[in-house]
C-alpha positions as CSV (number, residue, x, y, z in Angstrom):
1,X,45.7,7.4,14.3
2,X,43.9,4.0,13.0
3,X,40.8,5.4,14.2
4,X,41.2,8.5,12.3
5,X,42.0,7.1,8.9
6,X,38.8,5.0,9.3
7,X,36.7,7.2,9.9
8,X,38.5,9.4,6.9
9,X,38.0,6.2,4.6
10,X,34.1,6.1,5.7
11,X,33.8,9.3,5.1
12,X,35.4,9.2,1.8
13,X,33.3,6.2,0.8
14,X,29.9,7.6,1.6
15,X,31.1,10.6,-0.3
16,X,32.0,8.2,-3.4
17,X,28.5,6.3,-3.3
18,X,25.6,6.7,-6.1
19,X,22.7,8.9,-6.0
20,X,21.1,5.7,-6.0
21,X,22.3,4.2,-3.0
22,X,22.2,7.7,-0.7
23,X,18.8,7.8,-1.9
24,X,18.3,4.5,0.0
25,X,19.4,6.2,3.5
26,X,16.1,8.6,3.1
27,X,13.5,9.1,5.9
28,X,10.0,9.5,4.4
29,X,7.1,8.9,2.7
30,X,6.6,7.3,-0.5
31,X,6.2,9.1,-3.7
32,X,2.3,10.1,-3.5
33,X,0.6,9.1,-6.4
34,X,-3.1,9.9,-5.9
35,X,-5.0,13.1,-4.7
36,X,-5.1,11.7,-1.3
37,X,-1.5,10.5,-0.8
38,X,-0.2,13.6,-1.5
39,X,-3.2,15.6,0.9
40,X,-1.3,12.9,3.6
41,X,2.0,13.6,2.4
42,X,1.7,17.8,2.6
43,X,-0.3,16.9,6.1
44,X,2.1,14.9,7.5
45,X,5.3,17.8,6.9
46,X,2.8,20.0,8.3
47,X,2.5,18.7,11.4
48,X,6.3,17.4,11.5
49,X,7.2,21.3,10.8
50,X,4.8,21.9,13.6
51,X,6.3,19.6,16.0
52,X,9.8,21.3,15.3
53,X,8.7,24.4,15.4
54,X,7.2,23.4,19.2
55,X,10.5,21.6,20.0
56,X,12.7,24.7,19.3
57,X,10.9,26.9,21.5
58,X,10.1,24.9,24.2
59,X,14.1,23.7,24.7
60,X,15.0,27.0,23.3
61,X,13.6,28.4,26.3
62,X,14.6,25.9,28.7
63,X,18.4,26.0,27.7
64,X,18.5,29.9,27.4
65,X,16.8,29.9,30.7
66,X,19.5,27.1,32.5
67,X,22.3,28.9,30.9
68,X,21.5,32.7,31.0
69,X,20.2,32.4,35.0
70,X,22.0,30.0,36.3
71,X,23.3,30.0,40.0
72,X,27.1,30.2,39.3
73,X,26.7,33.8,37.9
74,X,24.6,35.7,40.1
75,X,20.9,34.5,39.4
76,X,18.9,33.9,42.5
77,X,15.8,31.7,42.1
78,X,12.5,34.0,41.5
79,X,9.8,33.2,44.1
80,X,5.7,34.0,42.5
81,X,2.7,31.4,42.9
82,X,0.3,32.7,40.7
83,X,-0.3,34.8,37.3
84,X,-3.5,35.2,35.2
85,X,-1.5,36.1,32.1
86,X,0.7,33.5,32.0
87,X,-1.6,31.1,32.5
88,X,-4.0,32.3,30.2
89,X,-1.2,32.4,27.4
90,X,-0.1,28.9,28.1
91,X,-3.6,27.7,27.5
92,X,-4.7,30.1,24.4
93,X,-1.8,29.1,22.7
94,X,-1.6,24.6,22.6
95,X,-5.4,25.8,21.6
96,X,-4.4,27.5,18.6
97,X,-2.0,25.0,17.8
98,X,-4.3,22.0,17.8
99,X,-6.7,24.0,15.7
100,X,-4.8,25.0,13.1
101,X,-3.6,20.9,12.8
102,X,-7.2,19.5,13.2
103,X,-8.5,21.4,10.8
104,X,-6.3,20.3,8.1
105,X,-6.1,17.4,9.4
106,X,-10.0,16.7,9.3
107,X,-10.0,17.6,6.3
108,X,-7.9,15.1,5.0
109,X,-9.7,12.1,7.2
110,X,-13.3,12.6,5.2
111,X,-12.1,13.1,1.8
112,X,-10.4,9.8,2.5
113,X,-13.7,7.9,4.1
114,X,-15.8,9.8,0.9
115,X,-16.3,6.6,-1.2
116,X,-19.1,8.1,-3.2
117,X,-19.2,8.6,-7.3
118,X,-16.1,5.8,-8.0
119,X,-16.0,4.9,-11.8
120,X,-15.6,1.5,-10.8
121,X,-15.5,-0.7,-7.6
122,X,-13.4,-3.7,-6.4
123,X,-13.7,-6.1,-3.7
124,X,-10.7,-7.4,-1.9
125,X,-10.6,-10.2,0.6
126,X,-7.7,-11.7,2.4
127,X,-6.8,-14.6,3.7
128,X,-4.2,-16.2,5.4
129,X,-2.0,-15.7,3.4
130,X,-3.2,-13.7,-0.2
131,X,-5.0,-11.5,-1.5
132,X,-8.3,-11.7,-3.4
133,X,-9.5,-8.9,-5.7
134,X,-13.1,-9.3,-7.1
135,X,-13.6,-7.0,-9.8
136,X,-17.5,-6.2,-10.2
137,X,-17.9,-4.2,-12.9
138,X,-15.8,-6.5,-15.0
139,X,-16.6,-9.6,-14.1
140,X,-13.0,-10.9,-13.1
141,X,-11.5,-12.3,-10.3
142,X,-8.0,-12.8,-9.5
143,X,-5.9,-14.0,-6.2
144,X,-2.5,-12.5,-5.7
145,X,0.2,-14.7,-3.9
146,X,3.6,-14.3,-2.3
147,X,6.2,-14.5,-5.5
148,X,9.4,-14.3,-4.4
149,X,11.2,-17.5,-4.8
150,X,11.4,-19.8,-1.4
151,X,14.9,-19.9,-2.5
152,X,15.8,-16.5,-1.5
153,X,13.6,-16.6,1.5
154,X,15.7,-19.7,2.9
155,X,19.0,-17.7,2.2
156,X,20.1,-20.0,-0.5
157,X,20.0,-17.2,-3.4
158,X,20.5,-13.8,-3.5
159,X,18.0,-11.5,-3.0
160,X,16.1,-9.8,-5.8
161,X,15.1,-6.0,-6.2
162,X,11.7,-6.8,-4.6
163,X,11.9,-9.1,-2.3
164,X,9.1,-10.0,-0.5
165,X,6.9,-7.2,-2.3
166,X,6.4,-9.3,-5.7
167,X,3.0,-11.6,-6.6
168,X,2.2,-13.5,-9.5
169,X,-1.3,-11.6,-9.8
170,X,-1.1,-7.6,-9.5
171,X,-4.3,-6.3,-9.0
172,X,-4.5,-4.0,-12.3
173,X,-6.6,-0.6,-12.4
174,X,-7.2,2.3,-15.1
175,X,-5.4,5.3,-14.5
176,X,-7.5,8.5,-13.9
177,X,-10.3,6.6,-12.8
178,X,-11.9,6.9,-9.1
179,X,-11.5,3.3,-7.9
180,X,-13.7,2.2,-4.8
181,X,-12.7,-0.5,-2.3
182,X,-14.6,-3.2,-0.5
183,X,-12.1,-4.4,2.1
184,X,-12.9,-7.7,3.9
185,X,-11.6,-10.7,5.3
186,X,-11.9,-14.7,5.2
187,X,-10.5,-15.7,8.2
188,X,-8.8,-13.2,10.5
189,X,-7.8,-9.6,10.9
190,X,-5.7,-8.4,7.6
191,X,-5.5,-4.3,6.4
192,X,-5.0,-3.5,3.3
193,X,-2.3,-0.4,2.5
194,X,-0.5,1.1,-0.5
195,X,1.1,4.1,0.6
196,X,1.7,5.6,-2.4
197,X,-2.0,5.7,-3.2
198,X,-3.2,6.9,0.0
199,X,-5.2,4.0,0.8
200,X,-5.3,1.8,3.8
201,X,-8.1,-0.1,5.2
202,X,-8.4,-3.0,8.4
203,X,-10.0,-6.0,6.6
204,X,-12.4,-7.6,9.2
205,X,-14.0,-11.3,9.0
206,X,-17.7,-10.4,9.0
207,X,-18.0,-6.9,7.7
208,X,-17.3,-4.7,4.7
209,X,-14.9,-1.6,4.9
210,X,-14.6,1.1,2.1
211,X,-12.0,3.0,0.6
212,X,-10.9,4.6,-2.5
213,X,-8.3,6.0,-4.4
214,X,-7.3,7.1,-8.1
215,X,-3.9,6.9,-9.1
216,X,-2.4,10.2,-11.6
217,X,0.2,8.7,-12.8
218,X,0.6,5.0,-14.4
219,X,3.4,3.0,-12.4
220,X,3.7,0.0,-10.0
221,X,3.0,0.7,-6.5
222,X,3.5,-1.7,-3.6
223,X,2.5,-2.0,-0.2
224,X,1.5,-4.9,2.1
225,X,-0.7,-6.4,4.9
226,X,-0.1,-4.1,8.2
227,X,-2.2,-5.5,10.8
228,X,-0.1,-9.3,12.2
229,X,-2.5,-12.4,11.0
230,X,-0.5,-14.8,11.9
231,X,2.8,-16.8,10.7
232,X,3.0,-15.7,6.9
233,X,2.1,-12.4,7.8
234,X,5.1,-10.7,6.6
235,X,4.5,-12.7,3.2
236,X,1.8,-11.0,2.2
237,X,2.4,-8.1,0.0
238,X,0.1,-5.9,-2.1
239,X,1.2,-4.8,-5.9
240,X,-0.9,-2.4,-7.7
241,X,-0.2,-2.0,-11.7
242,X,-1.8,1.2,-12.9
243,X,-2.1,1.1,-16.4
244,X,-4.1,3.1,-19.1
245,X,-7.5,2.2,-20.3
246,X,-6.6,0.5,-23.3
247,X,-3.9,-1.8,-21.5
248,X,-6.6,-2.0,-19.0
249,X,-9.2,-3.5,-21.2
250,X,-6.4,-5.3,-22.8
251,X,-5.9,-7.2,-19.5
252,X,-9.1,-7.9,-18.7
253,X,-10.6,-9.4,-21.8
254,X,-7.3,-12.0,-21.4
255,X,-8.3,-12.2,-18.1
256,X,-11.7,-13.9,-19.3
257,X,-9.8,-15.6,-21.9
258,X,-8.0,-17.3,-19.0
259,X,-11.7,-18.5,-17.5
260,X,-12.7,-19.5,-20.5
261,X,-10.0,-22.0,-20.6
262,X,-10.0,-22.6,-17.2
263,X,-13.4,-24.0,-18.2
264,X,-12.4,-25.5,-21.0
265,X,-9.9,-27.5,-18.6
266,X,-12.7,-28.5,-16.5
267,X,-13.8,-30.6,-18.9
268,X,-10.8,-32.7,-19.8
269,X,-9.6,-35.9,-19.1
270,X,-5.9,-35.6,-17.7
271,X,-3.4,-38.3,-17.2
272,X,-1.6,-38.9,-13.5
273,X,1.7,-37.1,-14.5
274,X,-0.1,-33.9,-16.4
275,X,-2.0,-33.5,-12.9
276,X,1.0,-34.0,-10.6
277,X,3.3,-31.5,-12.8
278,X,0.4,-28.9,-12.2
279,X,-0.1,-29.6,-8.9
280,X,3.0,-29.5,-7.8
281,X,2.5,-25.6,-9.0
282,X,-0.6,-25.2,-7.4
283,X,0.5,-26.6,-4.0
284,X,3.4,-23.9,-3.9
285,X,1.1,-21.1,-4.8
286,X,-1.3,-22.0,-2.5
287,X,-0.4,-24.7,0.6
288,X,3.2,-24.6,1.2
289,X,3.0,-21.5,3.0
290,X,1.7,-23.3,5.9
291,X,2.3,-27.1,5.1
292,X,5.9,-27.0,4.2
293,X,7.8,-27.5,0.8
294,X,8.5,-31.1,1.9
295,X,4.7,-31.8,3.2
296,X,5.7,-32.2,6.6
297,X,3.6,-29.2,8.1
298,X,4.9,-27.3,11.0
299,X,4.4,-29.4,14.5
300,X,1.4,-27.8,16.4
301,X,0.4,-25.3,14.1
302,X,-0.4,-27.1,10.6
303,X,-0.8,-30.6,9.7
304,X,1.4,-32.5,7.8
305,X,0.1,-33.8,4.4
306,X,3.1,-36.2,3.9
307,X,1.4,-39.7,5.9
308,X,-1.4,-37.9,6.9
309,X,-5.3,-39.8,7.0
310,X,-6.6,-37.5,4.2
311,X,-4.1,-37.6,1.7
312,X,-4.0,-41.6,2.1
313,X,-7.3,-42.4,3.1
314,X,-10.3,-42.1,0.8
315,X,-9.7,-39.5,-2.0
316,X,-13.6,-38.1,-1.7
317,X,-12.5,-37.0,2.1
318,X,-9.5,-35.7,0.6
319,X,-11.6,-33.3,-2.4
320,X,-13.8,-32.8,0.6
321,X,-11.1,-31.1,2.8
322,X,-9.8,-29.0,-0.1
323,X,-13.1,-28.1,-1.5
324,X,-14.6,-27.1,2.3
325,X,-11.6,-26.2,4.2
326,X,-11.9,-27.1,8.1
327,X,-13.7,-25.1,10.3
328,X,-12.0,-23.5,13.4
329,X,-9.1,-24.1,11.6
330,X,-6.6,-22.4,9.1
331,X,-7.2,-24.6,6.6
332,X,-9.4,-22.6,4.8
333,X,-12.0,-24.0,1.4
334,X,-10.0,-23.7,-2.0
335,X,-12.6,-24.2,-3.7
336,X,-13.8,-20.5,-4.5
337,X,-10.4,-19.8,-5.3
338,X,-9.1,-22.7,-7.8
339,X,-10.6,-24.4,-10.7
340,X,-11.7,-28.1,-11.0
341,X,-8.8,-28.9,-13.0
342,X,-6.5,-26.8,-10.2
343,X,-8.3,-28.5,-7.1
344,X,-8.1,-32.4,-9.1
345,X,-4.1,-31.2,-9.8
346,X,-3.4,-30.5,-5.9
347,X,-5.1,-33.3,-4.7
348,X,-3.5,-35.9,-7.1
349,X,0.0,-34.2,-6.3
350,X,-0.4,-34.3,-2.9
351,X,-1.3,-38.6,-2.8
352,X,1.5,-39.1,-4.7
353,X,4.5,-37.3,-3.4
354,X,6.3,-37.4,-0.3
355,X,5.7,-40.3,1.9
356,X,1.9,-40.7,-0.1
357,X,1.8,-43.1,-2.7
358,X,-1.5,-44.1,-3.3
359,X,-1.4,-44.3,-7.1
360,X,-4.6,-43.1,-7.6
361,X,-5.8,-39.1,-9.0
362,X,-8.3,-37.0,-9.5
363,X,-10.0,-35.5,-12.3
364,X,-11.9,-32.1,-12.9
365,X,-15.0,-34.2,-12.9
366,X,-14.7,-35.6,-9.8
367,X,-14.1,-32.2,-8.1
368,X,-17.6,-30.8,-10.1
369,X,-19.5,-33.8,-8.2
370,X,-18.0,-33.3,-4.9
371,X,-19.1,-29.2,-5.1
372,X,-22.3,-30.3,-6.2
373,X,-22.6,-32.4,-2.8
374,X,-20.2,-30.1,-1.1
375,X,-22.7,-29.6,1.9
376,X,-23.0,-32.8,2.8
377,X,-19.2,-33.8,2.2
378,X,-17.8,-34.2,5.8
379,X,-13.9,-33.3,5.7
380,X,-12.1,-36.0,7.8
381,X,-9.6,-34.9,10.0
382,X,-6.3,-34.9,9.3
């Protein structure tokens, strides 16, 4: 009887629950929102109708057969070795079959590899663990980081509404427009996929991979890196804001408005706390992924920068290491991706909190000489 009103009270509650939150007990797809995601979208409840259609005539058969002749009733076994028919049915027909799905289904494959004709072409890279996006006809470049808050990650606050699927720099794109994808990678095997766009791509260190989509509809769109690249790997999502052309022009005229005074930047003089407070930013954006909130790495995989020889030995060694990275390492070189004024920040945070007090900093200056002498700057180890 307990039993019964339990599962009555489950029942009922189910019954009582939002659209909403039903809607989050759904099997499928993502909402296409390009030509090509909804091409795979159609495709794919082709083939699942396909595979149903196959399943309920196959066990149709069998259990009609089992039940309709078996022994208890009568039916004797039927004794035959060989028939042309048969045979040639059972072959004619899987042939049929896997025609009528390639041929769609070919179809779909080189309208998604045909990267000709795109109003406008960007270059992603990743890297362990981010995304870059290098917008050539524009002129910009941004890199998109992990932005959910380490608090939520650690269990310590609540989960938000996109967790792990939120960055501080959406790549941005016109709506309507044919966008064409160089897909890459700095340091190991990443892929690039937004489902709702119908684009997915492996990102390979060494070579250049195409793909393309344009998006109907303006929206956000998510997706993430699907192919494992180590520890952060599940940390590495992909947002897409697909907005129309004026917004779009909007965003990247502010987006060399932000260059300009990240230039401008470059050519200040900053005092020790200004730098610390900013690189205490810059170091969660970009190093504590793999070196720890508290500096103290993670034992046989990273460093720690908290007592380390480089971030308490000589402060060019220490520029040196963030400008160049480390070869045959993980620590990759920061310094296509930050500033002078983002780079003399890190480094000056870094020597003067945790277990480093050195006292000294770091200004944008100091980071513009090392890249001008950045070959022949050997990164000590750490």
């Amino acid at each position: 009887m307990k039993s019964k009103w339990l599962f009555a009270g489950t029942m009922g509650g189910l019954w009582g629950m939002s659209a909403p939150a039903l809607a989050e007990y759904a099997y499928n797809l993502q909402e296409p929102a390009s030509g090509i995601a909804r091409d795979v979208f159609q495709l794919h409840n082709l083939i699942m109708l396909v595979c149903l259609g196959i399943f309920i005539v196959v066990f149709g058969a069998m259990f009609y057969s089992l039940i309709k002749h078996r022994k208890s009733v009568g039916h004797k076994a039927a004794h035959f070795h060989e028939n042309t028919t048969v045979e040639i049915i059972w072959t004619v027909i899987p042939f049929v079959i896997l025609m009528g799905m390639a041929y769609p289904a070919a179809k779909v494959v080189i309208d998604m590899k045909d990267t000709t004709n795109p109003d406008m072409t960007i270059k992603i890279t990743g890297y362990q663990w981010k995304w870059g996006y290098d917008y050539l006809n524009d002129g910009v470049t941004i890199y998109s980081s992990l932005s959910t808050p380490r608090e939520q990650i650690e269990g310590k606050e609540a989960k938000g509404e996109h967790y792990l699927l939120e960055v501080d720099e959406p790549m941005v794109v016109p709506v309507g427009k044919r966008i064409r994808l160089l897909i890459t990678a700095n340091d190991v095997l990443h892929a690039w996929w937004v489902p709702a766009l119908g684009a997915k791509q492996d990102a390979i260190p060494g070579f250049i991979r195409d793909s393309w989509f344009r998006a109907d509809k303006i929206g956000t769109y998510r997706g993430q890196c699907v192919e494992l690249c180590g520890k952060d790997h599940g940390f590495m999502p992909i947002v897409v804001e697909v907005v129309s052309e004026a917004d779009y022009a909007a965003w990247v005229a502010k987006k060399k408005g932000g260059a300009a005074t990240a230039a401008a930047d470059n050519g200040k003089t900053f005092d020790t706390a200004e730098l610390i407070a900013r690189g205490e930013k810059v170091y969660a954006a970009n190093c504590a992924a793999c070196h720890q909130a508290d500096g103290k790495g993670l034992p046989g995989a990273f460093p720690a920068i908290s007592g380390s020889k480089v971030a308490t030995g000589p402060i060019a060694d220490h520029i040196a290491m963030v400008l160049n990275g480390k070869p045959g390492t993980a620590m990759q070189a920061f310094g296509p991706q930050l500033s002078d004024a983002d780079i003399a920040a890190v480094v000056t945070y870094q020597r003067n909190s945790w277990d480093n007090k050195t006292g000294d900093a770091a200004q944008p200056t100091d980071i513009a000489s090392a890249r001008g002498g950045s070959e022949a700057a050997a990164p000590a180890a750490p």
